[in-house]
VOPAGU-2260 file (C-alpha; in pm, 1 decimal, decimal comma):
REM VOPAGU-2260
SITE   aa  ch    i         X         Y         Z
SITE  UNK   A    0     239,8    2393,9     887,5
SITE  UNK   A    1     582,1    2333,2     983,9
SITE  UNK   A    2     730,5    2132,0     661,7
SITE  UNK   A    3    1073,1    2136,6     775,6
SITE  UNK   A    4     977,8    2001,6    1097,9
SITE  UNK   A    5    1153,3    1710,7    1186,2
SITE  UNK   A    6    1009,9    1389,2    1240,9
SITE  UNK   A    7    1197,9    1063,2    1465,8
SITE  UNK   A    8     887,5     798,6    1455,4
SITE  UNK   A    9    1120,6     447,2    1416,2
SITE  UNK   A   10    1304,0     298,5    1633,0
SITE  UNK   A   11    1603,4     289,2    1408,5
SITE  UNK   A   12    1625,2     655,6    1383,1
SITE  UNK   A   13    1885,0     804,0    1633,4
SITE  UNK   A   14    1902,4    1155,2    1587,0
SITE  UNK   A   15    1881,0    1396,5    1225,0
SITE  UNK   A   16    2125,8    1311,6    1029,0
SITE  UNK   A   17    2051,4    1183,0     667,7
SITE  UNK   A   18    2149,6     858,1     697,4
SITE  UNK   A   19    2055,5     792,5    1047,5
SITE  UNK   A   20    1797,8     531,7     886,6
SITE  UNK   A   21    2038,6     318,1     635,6
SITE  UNK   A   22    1755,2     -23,0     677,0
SITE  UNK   A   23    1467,1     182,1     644,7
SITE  UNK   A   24    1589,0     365,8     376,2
SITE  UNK   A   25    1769,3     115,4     145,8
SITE  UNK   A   26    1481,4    -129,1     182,0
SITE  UNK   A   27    1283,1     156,6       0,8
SITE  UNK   A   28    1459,5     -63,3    -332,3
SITE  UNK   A   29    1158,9    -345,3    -267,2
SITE  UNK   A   30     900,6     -89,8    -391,4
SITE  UNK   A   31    1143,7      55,2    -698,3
SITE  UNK   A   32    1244,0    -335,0    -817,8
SITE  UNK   A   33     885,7    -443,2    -786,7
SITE  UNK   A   34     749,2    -142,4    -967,0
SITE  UNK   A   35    1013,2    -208,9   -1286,3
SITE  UNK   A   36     905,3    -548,0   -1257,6
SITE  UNK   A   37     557,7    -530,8   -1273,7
SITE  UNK   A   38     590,6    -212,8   -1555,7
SITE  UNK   A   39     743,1    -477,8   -1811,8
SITE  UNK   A   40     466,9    -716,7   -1739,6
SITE  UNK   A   41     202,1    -505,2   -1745,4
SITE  UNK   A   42     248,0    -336,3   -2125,5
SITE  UNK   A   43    -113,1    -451,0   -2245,4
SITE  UNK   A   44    -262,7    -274,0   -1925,7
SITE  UNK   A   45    -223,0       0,4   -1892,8
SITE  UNK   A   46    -432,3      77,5   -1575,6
SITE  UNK   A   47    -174,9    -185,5   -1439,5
SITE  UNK   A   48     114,5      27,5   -1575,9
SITE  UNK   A   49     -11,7     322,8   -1410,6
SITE  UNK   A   50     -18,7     125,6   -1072,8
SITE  UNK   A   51     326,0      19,1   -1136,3
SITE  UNK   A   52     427,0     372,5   -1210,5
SITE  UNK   A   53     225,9     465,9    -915,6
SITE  UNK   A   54     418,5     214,7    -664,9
SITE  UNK   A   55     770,9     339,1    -808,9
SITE  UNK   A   56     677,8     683,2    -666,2
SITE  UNK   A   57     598,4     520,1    -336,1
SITE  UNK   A   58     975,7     407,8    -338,9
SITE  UNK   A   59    1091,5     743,5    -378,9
SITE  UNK   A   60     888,0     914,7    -151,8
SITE  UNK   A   61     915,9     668,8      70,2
SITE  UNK   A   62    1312,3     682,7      94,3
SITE  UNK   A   63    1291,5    1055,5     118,6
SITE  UNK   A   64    1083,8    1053,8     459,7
SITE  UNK   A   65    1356,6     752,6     587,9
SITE  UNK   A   66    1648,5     981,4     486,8
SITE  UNK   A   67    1523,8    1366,9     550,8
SITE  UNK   A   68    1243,9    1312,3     814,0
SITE  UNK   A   69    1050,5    1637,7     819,7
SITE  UNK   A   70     688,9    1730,1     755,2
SITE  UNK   A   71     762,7    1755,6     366,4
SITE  UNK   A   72     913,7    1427,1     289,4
SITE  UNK   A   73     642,7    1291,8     513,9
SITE  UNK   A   74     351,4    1445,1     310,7
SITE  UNK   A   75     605,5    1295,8       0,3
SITE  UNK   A   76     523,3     933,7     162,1
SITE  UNK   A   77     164,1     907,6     225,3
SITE  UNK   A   78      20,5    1111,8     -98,8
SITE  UNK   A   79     162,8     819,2    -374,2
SITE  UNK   A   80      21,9     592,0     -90,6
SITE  UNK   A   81    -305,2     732,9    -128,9
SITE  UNK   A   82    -308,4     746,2    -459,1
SITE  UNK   A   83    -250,1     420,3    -531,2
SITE  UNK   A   84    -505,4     301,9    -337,5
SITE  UNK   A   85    -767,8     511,0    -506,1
SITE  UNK   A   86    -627,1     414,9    -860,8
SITE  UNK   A   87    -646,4      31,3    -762,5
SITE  UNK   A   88   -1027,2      70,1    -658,5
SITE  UNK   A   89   -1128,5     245,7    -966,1
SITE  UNK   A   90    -940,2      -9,2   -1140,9
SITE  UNK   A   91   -1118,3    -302,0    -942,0
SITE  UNK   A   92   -1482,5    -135,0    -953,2
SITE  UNK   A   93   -1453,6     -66,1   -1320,2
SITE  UNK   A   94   -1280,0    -383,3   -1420,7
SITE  UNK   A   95   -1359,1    -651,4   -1180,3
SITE  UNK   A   96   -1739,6    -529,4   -1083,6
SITE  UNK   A   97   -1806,0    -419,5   -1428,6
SITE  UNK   A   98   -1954,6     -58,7   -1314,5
SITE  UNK   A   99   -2019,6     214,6   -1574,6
SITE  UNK   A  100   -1757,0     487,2   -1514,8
SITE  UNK   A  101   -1975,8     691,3   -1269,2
SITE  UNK   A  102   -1996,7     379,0   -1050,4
SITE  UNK   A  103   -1627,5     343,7   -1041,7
SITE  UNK   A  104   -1556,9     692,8    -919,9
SITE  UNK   A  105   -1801,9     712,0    -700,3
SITE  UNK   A  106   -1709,9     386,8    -544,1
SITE  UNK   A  107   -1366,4     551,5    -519,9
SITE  UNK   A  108   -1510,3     867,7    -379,8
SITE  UNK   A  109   -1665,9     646,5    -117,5
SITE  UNK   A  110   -1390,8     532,6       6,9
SITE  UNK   A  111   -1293,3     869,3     185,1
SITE  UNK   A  112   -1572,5     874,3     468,5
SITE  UNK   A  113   -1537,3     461,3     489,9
SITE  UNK   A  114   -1186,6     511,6     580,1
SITE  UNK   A  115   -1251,4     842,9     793,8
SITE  UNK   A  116   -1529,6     595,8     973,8
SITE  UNK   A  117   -1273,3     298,4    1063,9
SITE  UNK   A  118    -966,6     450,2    1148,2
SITE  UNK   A  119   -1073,0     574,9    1486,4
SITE  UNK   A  120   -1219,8     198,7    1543,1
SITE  UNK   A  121    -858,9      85,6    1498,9
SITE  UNK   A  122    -652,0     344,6    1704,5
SITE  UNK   A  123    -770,9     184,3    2040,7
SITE  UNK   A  124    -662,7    -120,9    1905,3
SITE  UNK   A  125    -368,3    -332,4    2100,8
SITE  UNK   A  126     -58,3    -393,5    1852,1
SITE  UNK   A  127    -231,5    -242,1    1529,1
SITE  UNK   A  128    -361,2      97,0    1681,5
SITE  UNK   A  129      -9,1     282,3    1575,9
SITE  UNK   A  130    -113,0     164,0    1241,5
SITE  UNK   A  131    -494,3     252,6    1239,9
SITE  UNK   A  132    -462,5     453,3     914,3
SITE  UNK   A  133    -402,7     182,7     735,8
SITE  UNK   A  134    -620,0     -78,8     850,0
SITE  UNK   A  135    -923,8       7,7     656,7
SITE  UNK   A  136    -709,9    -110,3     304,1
SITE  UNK   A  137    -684,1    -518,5     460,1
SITE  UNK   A  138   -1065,5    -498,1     592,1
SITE  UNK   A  139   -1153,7    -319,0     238,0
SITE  UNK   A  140    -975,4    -613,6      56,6
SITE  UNK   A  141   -1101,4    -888,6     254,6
SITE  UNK   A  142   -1474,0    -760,6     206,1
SITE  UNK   A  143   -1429,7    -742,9    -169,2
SITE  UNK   A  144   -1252,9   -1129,3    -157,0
SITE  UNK   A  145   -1562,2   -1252,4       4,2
SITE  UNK   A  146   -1819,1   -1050,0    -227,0
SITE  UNK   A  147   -1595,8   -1130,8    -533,3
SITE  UNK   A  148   -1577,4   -1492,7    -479,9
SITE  UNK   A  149   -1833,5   -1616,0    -703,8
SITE  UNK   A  150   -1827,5   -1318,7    -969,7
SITE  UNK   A  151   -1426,2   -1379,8    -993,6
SITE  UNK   A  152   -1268,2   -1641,7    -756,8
SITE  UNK   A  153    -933,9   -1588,9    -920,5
SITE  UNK   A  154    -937,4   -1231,3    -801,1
SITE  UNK   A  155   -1098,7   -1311,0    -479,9
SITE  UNK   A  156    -859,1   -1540,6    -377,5
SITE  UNK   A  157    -576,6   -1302,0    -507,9
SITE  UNK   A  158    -712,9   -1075,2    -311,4
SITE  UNK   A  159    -749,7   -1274,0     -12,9
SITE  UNK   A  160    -374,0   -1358,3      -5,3
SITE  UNK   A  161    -268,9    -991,7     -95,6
SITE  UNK   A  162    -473,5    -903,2     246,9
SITE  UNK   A  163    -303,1   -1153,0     489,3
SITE  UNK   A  164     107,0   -1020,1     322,4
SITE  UNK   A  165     -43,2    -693,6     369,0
SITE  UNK   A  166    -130,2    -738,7     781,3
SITE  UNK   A  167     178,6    -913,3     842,3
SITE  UNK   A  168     350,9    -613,1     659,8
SITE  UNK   A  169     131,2    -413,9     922,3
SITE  UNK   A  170     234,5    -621,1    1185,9
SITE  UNK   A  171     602,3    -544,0    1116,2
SITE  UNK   A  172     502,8    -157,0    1129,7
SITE  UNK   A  173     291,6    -174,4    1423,8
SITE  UNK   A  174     592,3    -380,2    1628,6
SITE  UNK   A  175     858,5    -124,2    1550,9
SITE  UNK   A  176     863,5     102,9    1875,3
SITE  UNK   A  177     701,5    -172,1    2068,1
SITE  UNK   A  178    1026,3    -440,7    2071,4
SITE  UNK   A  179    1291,4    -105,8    2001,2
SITE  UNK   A  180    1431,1    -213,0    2298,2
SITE  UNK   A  181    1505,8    -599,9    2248,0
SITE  UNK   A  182    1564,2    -529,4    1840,4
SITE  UNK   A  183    1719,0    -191,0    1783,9
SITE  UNK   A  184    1685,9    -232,8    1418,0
SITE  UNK   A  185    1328,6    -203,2    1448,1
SITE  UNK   A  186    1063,8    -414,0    1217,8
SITE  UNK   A  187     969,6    -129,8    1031,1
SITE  UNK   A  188    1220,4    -217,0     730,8
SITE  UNK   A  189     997,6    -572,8     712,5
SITE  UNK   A  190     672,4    -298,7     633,3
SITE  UNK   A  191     888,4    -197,7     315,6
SITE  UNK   A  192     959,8    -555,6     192,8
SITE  UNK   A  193     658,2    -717,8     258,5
SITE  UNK   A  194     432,4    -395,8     161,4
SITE  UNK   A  195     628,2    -400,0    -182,0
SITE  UNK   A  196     551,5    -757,8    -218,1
SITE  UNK   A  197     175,7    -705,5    -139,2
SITE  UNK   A  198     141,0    -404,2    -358,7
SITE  UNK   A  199     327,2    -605,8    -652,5
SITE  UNK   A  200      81,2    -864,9    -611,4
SITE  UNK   A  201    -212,8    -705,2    -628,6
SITE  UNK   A  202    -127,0    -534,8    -971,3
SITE  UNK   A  203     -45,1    -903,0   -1087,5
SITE  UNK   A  204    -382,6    -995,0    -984,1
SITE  UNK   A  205    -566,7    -732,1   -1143,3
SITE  UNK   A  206    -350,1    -711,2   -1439,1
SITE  UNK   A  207    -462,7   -1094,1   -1481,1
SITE  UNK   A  208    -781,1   -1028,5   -1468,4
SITE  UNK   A  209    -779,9    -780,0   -1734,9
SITE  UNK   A  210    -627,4    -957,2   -1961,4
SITE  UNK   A  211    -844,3   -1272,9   -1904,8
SITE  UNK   A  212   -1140,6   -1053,0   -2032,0
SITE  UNK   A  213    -952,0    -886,4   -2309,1
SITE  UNK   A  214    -914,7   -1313,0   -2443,2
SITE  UNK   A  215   -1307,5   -1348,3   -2344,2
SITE  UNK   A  216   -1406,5   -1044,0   -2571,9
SITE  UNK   A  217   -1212,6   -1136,3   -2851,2
């Protein structure tokens, strides 16, 4: 593998120069001020402080793909991505669904051949094909609103709004190359702000939950 290999995927990006991204990059700050955000709310959770933590990372690696565009900064994206995905459903299964420890992980474990089973279901989609790696996440979220809904219909309908911000934020990504020509900017900056949003969110939802059944133990 190529790591210094440079990468020109958005529609914003002209050629390889650092800045050649200034939207895409800056916007990066919606992860970072969420992230501080939700780290001084979160204090008495500290599952929901490691998500916050988490989601600051994103901002970081994020920018660095924007501004350097090669195989390393790319890899620098999508790992914090990943992770917080994984960290949120442990947090969820073990939380929210109440499962023993083993439950949780596994249910996290699962996850891997769910998502290896959906993506290529997605990538001969119209619009969100370019964006087929991420489209298990909204269908994941929706499934667990629906199942969730009497066991937790705070969380479920948390959950349900957190999946409708996060496929407009898709939409945004998906539409970049496709209207390049008519918008030059691109839409993938609108990815960063509403993703930020969404991923903000859904620690606020699950960091209500958890403290709503810290009260109900007491």
């Amino acid at each position: 593998m190529d790591l210094l290999r440079e990468i020109d995927g958005y529609c914003e990006r002209l050629g390889p120069a650092y800045w050649a991204e200034p939207v895409n990059a800056v916007t990066n700050a919606a992860f970072v001020l969420v992230a501080i955000w939700m780290w001084r709310r979160s204090a008495r959770v500290p599952l929901a402080r490691a998500l916050a933590a988490v989601l600051f990372v994103i901002g970081l690696g994020s920018y660095l793909f924007h501004t350097h565009a090669q195989v390393w900064a790319a890899i620098a994206d999508v790992v914090p991505i990943a992770l917080f995905i994984l960290l949120y459903l442990f947090a969820v299964n073990r939380d929210v669904w109440g499962m023993p420890l083993w439950a949780a992980l596994l249910g996290v474990v699962l996850f891997l051949p769910y998502a290896a089973l959906t993506v290529p279901l997605w990538q001969n989609m119209p619009i969100f094909g370019v964006s087929a790696g991420y489209m298990p996440v909204p269908t994941l979220i929706l499934i667990y609103a629906v199942l969730l809904q009497r066991r937790a219909p705070q969380v479920a309908r948390g959950f349900a709004i957190g999946a409708a911000i996060l496929l407009v934020s898709l939409l945004a990504r998906s539409l970049d190359e496709t209207l390049c020509a008519a918008w030059p900017l691109g839409t993938h900056f609108a990815w960063h702000i509403l993703n930020g949003i969404m991923l903000g969110w859904m620690i606020e939802v699950y960091r209500r939950h958890a403290l709503e059944g810290a009260q109900a133990a007491r």
